[in-house]
C-alpha positions in Angstrom: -32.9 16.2 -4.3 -33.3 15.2 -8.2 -32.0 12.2 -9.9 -29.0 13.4 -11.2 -27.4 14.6 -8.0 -28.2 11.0 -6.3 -26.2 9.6 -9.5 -22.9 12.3 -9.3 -22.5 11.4 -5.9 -22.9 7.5 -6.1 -20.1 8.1 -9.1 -18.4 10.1 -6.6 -18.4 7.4 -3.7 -17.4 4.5 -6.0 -14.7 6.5 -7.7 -13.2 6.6 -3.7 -13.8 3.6 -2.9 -11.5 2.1 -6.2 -9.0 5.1 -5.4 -8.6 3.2 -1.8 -8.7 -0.2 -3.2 -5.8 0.7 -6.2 -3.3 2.1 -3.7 -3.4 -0.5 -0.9 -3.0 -3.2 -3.6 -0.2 -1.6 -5.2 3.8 -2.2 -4.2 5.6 0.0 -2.1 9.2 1.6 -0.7 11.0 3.7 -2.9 15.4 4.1 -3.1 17.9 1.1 -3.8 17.0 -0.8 -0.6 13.8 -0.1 -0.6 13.0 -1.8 -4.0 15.5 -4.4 -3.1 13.5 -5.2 -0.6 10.4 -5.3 -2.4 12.1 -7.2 -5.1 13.2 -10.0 -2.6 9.9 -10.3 -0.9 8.3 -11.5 -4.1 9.0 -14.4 -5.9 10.4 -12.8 -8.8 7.8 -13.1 -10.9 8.3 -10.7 -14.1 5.0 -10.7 -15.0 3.6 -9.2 -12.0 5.7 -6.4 -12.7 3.3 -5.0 -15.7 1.2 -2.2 -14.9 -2.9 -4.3 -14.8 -5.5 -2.3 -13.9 -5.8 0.9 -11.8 -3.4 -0.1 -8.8 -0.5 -0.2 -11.0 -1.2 3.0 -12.7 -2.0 4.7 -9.5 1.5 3.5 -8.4 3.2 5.0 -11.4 1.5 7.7 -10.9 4.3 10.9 -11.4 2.2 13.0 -9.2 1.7 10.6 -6.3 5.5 9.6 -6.9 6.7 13.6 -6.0 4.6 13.0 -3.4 6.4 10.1 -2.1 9.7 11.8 -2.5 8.6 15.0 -0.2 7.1 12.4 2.3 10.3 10.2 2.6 12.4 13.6 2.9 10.4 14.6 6.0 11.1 12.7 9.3 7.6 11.7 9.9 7.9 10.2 6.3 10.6 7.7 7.4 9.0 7.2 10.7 5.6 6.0 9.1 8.3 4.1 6.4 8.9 2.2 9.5 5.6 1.4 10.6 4.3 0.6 7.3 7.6 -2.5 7.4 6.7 -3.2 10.6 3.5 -4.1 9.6 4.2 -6.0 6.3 2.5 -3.6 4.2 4.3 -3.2 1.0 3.2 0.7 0.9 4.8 4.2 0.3 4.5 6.3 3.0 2.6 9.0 0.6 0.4 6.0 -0.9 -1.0 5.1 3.1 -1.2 8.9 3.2 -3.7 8.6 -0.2 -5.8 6.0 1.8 -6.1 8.1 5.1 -7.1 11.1 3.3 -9.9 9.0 0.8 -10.8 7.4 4.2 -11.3 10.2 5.7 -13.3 12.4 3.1 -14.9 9.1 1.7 -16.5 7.8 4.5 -18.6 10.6 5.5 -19.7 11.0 1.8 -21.0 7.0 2.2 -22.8 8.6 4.8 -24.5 11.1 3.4 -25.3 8.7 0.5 -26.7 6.1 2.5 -28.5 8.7 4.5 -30.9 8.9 1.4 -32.1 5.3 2.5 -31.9 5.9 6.1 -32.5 10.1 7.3 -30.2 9.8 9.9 -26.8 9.3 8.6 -27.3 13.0 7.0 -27.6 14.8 10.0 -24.7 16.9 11.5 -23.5 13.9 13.8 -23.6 11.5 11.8 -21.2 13.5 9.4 -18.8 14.3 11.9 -19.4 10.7 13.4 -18.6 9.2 9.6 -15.1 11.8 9.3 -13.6 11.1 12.8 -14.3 7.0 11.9 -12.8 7.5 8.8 -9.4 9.4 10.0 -8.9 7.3 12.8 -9.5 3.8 11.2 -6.6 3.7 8.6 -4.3 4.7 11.7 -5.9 2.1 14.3 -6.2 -1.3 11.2 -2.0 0.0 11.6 -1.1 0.0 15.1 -3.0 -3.4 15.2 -1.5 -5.0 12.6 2.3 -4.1 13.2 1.6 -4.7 17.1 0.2 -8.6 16.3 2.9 -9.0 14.4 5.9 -8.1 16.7 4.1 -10.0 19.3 3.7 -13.3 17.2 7.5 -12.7 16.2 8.8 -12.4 20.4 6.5 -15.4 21.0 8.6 -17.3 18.4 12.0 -16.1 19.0 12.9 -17.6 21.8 12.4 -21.4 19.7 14.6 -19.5 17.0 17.8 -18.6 19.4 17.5 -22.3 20.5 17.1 -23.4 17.0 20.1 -21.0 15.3 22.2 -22.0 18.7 21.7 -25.7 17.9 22.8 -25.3 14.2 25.9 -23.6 15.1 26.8 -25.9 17.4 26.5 -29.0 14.9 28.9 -27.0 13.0 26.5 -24.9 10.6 27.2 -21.6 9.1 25.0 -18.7 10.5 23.3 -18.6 6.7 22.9 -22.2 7.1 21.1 -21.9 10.5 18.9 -19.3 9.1 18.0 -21.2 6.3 17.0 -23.8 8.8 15.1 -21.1 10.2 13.0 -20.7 7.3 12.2 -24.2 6.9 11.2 -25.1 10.5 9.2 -22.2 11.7 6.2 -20.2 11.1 5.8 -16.9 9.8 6.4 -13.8 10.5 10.2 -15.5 11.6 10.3 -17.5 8.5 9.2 -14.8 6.3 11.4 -12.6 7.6 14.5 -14.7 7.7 13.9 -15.8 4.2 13.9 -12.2 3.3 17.5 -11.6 4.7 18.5 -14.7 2.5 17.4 -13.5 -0.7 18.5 -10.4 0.3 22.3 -11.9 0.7 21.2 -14.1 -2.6 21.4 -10.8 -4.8 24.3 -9.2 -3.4 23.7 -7.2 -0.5 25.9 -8.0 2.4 24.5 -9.8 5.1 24.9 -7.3 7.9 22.4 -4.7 5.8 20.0 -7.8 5.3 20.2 -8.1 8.7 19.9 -4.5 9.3 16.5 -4.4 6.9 15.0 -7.1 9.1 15.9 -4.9 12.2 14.4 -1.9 10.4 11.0 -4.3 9.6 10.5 -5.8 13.0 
């Protein structure tokens, strides 16, 4: 194989590999609570709002935004919406799509160009080997990462009751105990109980706030 092929597909592989790394570092949700939430989950920093480098124009990406909107209107769209809050992954549904499918086609085409260095990532096997790892990774890195964090946030929440119940009882509002929350435990309960209060802090009413954190965890 001559020079310039080698070259094309190294482009190729890199060009992949920075498609994957601009989407999973860009913001996600889409719809009035959805950015809400993204909003209050952030400092409110307006800087960080300016499109820098190729994970914010990914994200603004009118293509990759229809795509979000056909996602979310299918059930398995708000079903991986979910997931992806679940896990604390600030992703659109269609943007974790965009990393499955680069995953998926990119990793055998490592493969093949790292089979120029070593013969036996190009065979057949390896190929199929390389596309199976790649579909099923993406998938397996977020099952693991919503599952540890549900289970860290049932460990805590037994100390939480106790803590909220002790608040109340030395006559504290329910805001006040979870503000207490926030300040006394660890995350994920005081990240996502400071969430619901910045939540109430631009407005929304404090049953939906606590709704979103149902939603999340």
């Amino acid at each position: 194989m001559d020079s310039m092929t080698l070259i094309v597909a190294a482009i190729a592989a890199v060009a992949i590999l920075l498609i994957a790394v601009g989407i999973a570092s860009s913001g996600g949700g889409s719809g009035v609570s959805a950015r809400l939430e993204r909003y209050t989950s952030t400092r409110g920093d307006k800087k960080k709002e300016k499109p820098e480098g190729i994970a914010e124009l990914l994200a603004a990406s009118t293509a990759l935004a229809s795509l979000n909107r056909v996602v979310e209107g299918r059930d398995f769209g708000a079903n991986l919406a979910r997931e992806l809050a679940r896990a604390d992954l600030k992703l659109k549904p269609s943007e974790f799509l965009a990393i499955w499918a680069t995953a998926t086609v990119g990793t055998p085409v490592l493969f093949f160009i790292i089979g120029f260095v070593v013969p036996s990532f190009q065979s057949l096997i390896a190929l199929i080997g390389g596309l199976l790892l790649g579909f099923f990774v993406p998938r397996g890195w977020l099952n693991r990462r919503k599952s540890s964090r549900l289970n860290a946030f049932n460990k805590q929440l037994p100390d939480t009751i106790t803590l909220v119940a002790n608040a109340l009882r030395a006559g504290s509002s329910f805001l006040q105990a979870i503000e207490l929350v926030v300040r006394e435990s660890r995350p994920p309960i005081s990240t996502e109980f400071a969430r619901v209060i910045r939540e109430v802090n631009l407005g929304l009413p404090f049953d939906q706030a606590m709704e979103n954190m149902v939603r999340r965890m």
